[in-house]
C-alpha positions as CSV (number, residue, x, y, z in Angstrom):
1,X,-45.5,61.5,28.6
2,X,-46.1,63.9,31.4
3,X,-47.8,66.3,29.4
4,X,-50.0,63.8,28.1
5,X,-51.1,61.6,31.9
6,X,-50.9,64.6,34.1
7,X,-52.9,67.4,32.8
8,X,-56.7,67.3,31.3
9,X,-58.1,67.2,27.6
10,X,-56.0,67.7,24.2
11,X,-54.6,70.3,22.1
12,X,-55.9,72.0,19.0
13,X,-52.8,72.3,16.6
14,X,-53.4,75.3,14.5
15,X,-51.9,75.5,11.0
16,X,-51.4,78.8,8.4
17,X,-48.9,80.7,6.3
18,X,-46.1,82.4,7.9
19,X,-45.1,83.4,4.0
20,X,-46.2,81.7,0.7
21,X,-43.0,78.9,0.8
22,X,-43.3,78.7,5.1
23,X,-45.5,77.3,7.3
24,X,-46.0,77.8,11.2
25,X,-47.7,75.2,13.4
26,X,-48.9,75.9,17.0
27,X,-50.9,75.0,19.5
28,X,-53.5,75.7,22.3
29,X,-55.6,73.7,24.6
30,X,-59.0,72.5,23.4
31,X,-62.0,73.5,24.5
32,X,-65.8,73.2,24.1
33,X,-66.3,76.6,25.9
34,X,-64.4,78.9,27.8
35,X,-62.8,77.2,30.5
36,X,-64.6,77.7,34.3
37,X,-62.8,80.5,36.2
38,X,-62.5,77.8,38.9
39,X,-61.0,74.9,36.6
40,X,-58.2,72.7,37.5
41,X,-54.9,74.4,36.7
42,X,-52.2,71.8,35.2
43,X,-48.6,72.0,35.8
44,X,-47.9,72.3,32.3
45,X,-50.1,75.2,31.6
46,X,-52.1,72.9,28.9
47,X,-49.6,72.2,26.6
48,X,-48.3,69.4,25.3
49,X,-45.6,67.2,23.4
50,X,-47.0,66.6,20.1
51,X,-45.8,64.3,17.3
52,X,-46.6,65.4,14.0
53,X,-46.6,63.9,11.0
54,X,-47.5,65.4,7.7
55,X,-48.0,64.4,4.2
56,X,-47.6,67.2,1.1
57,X,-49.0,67.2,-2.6
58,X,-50.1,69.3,-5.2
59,X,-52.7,70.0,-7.6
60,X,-52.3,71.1,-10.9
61,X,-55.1,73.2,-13.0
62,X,-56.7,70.1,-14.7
63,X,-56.9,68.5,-11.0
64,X,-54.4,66.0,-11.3
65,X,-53.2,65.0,-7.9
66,X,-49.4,64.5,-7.4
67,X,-47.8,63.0,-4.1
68,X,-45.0,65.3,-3.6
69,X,-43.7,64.5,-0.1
70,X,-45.1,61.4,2.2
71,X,-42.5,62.3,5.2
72,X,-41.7,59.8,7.3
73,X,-40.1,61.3,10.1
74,X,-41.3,62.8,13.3
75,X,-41.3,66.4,14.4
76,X,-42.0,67.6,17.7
77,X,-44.3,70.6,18.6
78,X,-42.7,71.4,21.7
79,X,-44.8,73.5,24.9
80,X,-44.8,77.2,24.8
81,X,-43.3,77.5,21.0
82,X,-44.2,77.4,17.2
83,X,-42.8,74.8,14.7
84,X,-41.6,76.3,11.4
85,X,-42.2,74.1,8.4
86,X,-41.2,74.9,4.9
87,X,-43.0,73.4,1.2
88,X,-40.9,72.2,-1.2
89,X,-40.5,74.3,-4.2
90,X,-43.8,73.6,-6.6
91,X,-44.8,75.9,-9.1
92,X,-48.5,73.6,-8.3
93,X,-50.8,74.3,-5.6
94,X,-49.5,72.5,-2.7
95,X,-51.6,70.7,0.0
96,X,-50.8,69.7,3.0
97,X,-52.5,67.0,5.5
98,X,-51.4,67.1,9.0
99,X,-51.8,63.5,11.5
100,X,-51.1,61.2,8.4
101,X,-53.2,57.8,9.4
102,X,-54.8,59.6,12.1
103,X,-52.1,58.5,14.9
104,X,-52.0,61.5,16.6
105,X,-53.9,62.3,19.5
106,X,-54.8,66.4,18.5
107,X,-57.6,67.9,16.8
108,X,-56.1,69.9,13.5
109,X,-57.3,73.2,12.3
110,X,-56.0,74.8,8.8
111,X,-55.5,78.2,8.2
112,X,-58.8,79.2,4.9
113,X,-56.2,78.6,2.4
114,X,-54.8,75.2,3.6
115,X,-58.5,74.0,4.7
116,X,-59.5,75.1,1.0
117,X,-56.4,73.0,-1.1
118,X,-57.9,69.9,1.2
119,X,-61.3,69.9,-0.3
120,X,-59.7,70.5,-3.8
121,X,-57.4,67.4,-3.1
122,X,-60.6,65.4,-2.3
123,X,-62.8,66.7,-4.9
124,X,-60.0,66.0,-7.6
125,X,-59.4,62.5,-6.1
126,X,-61.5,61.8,-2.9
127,X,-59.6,58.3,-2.3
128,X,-56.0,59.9,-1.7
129,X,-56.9,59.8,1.9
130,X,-57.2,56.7,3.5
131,X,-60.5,56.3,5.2
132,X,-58.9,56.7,8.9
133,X,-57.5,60.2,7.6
134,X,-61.0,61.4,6.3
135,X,-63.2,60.1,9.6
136,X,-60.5,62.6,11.4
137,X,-60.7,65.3,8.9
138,X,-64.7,64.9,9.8
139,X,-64.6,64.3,13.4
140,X,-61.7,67.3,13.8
141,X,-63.9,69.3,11.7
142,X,-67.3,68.8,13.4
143,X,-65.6,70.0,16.8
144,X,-63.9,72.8,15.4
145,X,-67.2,74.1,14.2
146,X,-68.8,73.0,18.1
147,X,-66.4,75.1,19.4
148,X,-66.1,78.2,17.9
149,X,-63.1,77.8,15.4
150,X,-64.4,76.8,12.3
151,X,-67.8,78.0,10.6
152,X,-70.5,75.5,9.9
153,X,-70.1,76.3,5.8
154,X,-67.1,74.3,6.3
155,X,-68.2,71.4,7.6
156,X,-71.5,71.6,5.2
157,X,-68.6,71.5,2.2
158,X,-67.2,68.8,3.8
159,X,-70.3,66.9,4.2
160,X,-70.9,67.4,0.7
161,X,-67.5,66.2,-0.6
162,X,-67.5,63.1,1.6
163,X,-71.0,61.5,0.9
164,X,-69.5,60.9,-2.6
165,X,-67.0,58.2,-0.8
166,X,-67.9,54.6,-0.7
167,X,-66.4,53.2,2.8
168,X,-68.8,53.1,5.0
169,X,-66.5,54.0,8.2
170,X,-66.6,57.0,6.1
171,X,-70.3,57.4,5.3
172,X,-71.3,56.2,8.9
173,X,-69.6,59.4,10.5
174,X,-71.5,61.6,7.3
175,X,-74.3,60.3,8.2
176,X,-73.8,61.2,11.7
177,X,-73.1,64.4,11.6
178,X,-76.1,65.0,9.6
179,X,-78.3,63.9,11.6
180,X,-76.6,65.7,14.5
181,X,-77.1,69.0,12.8
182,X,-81.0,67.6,11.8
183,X,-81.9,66.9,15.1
184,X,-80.5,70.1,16.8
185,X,-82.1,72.3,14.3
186,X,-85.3,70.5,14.5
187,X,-85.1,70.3,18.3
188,X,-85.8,74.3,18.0
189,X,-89.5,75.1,16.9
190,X,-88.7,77.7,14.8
191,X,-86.4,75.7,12.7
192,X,-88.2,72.5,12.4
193,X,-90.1,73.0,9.4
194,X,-86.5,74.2,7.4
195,X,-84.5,71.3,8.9
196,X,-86.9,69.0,7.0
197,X,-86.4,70.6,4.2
198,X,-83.0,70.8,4.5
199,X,-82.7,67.0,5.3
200,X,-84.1,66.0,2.0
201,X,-81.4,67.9,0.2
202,X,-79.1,65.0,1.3
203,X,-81.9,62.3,-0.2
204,X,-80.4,61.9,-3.6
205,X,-77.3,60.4,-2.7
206,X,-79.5,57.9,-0.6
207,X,-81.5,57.1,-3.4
208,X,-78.7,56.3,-5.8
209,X,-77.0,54.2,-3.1
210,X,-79.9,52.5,-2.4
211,X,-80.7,51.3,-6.1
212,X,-78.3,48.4,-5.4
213,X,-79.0,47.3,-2.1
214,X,-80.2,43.8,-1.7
215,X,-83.6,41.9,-0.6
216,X,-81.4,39.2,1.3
217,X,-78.1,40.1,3.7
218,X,-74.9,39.8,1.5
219,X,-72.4,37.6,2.6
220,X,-69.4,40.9,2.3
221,X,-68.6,41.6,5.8
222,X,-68.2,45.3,3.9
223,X,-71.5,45.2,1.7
224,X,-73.4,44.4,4.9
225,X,-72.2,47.6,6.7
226,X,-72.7,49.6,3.5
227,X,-76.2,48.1,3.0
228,X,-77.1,48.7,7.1
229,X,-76.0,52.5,6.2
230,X,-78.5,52.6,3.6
231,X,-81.2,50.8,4.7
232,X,-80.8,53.3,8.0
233,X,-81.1,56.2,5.5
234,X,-84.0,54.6,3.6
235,X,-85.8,54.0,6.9
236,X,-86.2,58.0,6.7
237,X,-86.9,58.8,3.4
238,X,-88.5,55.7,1.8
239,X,-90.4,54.5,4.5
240,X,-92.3,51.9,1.8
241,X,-89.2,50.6,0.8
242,X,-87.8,49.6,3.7
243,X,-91.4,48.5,5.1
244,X,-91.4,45.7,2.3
245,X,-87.8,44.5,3.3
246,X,-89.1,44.2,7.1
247,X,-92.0,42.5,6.4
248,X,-90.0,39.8,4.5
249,X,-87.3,39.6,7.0
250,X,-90.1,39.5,10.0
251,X,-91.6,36.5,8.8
252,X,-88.1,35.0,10.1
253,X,-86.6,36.8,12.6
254,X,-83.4,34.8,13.3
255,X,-82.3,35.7,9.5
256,X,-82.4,40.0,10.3
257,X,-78.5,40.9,11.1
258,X,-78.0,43.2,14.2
259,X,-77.2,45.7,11.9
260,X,-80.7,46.0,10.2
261,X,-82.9,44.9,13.5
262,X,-83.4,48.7,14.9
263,X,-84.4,49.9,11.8
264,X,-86.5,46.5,10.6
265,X,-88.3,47.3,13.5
266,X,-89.4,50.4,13.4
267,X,-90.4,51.0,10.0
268,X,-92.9,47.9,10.8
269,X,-93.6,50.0,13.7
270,X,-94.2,53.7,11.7
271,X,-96.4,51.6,9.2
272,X,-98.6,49.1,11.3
273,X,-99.2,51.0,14.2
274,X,-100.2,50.8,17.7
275,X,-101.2,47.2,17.2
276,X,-97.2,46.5,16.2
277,X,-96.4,48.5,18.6
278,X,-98.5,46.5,21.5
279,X,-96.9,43.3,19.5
280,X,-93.1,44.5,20.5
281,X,-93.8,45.3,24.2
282,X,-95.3,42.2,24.4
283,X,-91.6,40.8,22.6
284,X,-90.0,43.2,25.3
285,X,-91.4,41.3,28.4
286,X,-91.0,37.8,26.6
287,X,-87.4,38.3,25.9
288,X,-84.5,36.9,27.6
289,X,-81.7,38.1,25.5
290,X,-80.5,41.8,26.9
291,X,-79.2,42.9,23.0
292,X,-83.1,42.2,22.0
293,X,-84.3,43.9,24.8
294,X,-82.3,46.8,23.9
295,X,-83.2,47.2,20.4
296,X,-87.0,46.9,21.5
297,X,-86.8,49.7,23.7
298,X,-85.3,52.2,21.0
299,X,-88.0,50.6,19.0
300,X,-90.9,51.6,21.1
301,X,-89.6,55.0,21.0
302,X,-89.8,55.0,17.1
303,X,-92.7,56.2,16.4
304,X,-94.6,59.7,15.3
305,X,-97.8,58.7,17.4
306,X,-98.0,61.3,20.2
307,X,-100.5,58.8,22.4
308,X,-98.0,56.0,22.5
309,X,-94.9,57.8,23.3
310,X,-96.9,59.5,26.2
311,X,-98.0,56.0,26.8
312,X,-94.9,54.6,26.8
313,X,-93.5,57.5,29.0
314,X,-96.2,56.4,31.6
315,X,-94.9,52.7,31.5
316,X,-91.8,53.6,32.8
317,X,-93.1,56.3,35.2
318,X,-95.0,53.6,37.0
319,X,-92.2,51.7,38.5
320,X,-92.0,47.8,38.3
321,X,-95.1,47.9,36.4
322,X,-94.5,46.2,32.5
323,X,-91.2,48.3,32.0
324,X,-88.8,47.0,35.2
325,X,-88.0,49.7,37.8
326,X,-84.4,49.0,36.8
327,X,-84.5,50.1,33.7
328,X,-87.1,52.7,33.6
329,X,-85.0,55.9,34.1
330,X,-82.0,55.2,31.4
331,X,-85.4,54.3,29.0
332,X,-86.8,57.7,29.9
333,X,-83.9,59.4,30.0
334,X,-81.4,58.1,27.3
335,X,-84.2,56.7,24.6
336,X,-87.7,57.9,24.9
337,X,-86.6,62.0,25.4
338,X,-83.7,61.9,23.1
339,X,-85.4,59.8,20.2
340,X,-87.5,62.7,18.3
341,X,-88.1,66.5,19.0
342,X,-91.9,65.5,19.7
343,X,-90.5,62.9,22.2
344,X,-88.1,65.5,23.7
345,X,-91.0,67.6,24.3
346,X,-93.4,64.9,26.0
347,X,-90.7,64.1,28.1
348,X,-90.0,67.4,29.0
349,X,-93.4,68.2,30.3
350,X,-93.9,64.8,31.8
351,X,-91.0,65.6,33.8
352,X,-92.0,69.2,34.9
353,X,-95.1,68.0,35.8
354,X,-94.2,65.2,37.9
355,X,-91.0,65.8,39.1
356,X,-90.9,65.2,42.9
357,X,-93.2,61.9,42.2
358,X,-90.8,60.7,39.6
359,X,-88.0,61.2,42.4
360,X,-89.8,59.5,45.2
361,X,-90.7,56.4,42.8
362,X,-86.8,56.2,42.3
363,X,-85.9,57.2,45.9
364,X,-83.7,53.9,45.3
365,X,-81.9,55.0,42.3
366,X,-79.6,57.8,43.2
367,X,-77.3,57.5,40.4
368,X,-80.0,56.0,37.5
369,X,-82.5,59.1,39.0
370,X,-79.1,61.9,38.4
371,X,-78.2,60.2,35.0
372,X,-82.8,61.3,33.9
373,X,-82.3,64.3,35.4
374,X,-79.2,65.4,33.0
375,X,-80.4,64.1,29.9
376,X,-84.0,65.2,30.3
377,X,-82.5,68.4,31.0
378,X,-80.1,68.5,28.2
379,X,-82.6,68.3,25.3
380,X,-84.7,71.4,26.3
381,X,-84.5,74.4,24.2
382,X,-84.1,78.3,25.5
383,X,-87.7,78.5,26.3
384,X,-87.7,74.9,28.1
385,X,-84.9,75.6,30.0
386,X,-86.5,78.5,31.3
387,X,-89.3,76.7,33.0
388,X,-87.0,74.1,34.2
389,X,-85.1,76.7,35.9
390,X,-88.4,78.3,38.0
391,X,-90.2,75.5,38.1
392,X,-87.6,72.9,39.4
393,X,-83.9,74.0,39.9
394,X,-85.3,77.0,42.1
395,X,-88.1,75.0,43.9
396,X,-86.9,71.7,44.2
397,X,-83.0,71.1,43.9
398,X,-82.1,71.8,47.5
399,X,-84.1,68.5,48.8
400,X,-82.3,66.7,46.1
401,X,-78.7,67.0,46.1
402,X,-77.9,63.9,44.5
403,X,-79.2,65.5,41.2
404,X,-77.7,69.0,41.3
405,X,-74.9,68.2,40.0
406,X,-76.5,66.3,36.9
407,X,-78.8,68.6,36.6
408,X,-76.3,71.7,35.7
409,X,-74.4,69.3,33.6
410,X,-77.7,69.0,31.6
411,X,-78.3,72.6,31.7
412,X,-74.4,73.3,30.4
413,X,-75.3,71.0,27.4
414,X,-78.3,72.6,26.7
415,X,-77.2,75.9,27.1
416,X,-74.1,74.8,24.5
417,X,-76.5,73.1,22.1
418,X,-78.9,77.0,22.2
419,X,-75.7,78.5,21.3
420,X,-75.0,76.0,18.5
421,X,-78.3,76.7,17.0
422,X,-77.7,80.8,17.2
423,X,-74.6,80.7,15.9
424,X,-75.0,78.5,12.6
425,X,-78.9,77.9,12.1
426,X,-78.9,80.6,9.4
427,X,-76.2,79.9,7.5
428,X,-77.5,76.6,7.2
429,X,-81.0,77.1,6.4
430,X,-80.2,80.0,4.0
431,X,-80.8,78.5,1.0
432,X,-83.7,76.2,2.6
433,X,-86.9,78.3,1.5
């Protein structure tokens, strides 16, 4: 367990071909970028005990899927060597899934040919992997393309592939990671017009899921989920829709299910206005119930309208004016600037040109005015982050140590997120015209 308590992060467990019948496993430590020259050194040299657990098929040419091997036992990928596993004799193309049930605490990355006989398995028969196995298979991929390993073709096939399943465990983390790469290509303002395109490829799937979703809450535990999914997804690309569901479920509040309210809520929002949107800060300061007050305060953010999210900056900015001292930096910080690439921007200037009265209003605040700091930081782009640098971190920083630290954090993140979009914008975008 040493390996594991003692020493920072996890491995990435790297499998290919050693021949066509053998199989070598091995392992490194995982990174989102190069490690700092000054990092931590571990006594183990960042490696690690690792259990794995595999399970083998194959596919023959008219895609039927056979179970060749579920393997039970254990193996151990030991520090500083490789593990040597053979396939059994097939004259089929064999498939192999490593961290069966997803018990293992690794992230997994296949050699091109073994990455390619997974999405054949899951295209000839995409229920063969239970849904835990196929949220790792996402969430390994997604940082294995973050990182450096992987490119983002892969992870657009596996998109692809996987918004065909029906669990929504599954279709949540889709979901996810499409708006993830959305909202980082859109953040960049020479990719927001293609990203919108792009976006709408994914509509159809949407629109076929959304045929069946219901005007009342079913009583399925599952089919709520599934319809919350949806109605999310809806909320972006049939904004009507949706708009008639919220006005019947508004009429009664205490009948909309947490997993609908966000999104009831702001498409009443997108459609009425700034006289809905006056409505719900005037809910926000009635409310006694934190969750409500939370889902109000992404809600105020929803919007398009460039006035009210400046307004609603403001609000916050005053301190202990309508929006509580308290709670103005993590709204400013973690929901207005993150909510939209137009809200990113307000908040970005708002922030350069008001910085040293936004930190004497929060003089009281140390750790609420660092946590701003980093995540009005992080959501620049290169050309922000360039002003940022002259205008604040070179002027400013030194009377404000309590935010130096958040604020490199933020520039690191932003810094990662600009290399993100260099590396895999075009390959993206290059069928987007």
């Amino acid at each position: 367990m040493s390996t594991w308590t003692l020493q920072m992060n996890l491995p990435v467990v790297s499998v290919e071909y050693a021949d066509p019948k053998t199989l070598v496993i091995s392992q490194k430590r995982f990174v989102l970028k190069n490690p700092q020259t000054n990092d931590k050194p571990s006594p183990y040299s960042y490696q690690w005990y690792v259990p794995i657990q595999r399970r083998m098929y194959t596919i023959t040419e008219d895609k039927q899927v056979d179970e060749l091997e579920n393997i039970m036992d254990r193996l151990w990928l030991q520090p500083d060597t490789s593990l040597i596993v053979d396939f059994p004799e097939t004259n089929k193309t064999p498939v192999l899934v490593m961290n069966t049930n997803g018990d293992g605490y690794y992230i997994t990355r296949y050699s091109y040919d073994l990455w390619t006989s997974i999405l054949n398995l899951l295209k000839a028969k995409i229920t063969e992997l239970n849904s835990r196995e196929k949220q790792v298979l996402l969430s390994d991929t997604d940082f294995l393309v973050r990182s450096g390993y992987y490119p983002v073709t892969y992870q657009q096939e596996l998109l692809e592939t996987l918004q065909k399943d029906g669990d929504y465990n599954v279709l949540n983390l889709v979901y996810s990671q499409i708006s993830f790469i959305y909202n980082i290509l859109a953040w960049d303002d020479r990719y927001t017009n293609k990203a919108e395109k792009w976006l709408e490829d994914w509509k159809p799937r949407v629109e076929e899921l959304s045929v069946h979703l219901p005007r009342n809450p079913p009583p399925s535990y599952e089919d709520r989920l599934t319809n919350a999914l949806v109605f999310k997804w809806c909320n972006r690309f049939e904004i009507q829709k949706c708009t008639q569901m919220s006005d019947d479920m508004w009429s009664n509040r205490t009948t909309i299910i947490p997993d609908y309210k966000a999104t009831v809520y702001g498409n009443v929002l997108k459609d009425k206005g700034k006289d809905q949107w006056n409505k719900f800060l005037d809910e926000y300061n009635k409310t006694s119930s934190e969750a409500e007050r939370g889902i109000l305060e992404k809600t105020l953010a929803n919007t398009d309208d460039e006035d009210l999210i400046k307004s609603y900056v403001r609000l916050c900015a005053e301190g202990d004016g309508v929006i509580q001292k308290s709670d103005s930096l993590y709204i400013m910080g973690r929901t207005i600037a993150t909510s939209s690439p137009l809200a990113a921007n307000i908040s970005i200037e708002y922030f350069l040109d008001n910085f040293r009265d936004i930190m004497a209003t929060f003089s009281g605040l140390q750790l609420a005015r660092a946590d701003y700091v980093e995540r009005i930081v992080s959501v620049a782009n290169a050309a922000q982050l360039s002003r940022i640098r002259s205008e604040v971190g070179d002027v400013y920083l030194d009377q404000y140590p309590d935010v130096r630290s958040s604020y490199e954090n933020g520039m690191s993140q932003a810094v990662i997120r600009s290399a993100w979009v260099e590396a895999h914008a075009t390959a993206i975008l290059a069928e987007v015209e």
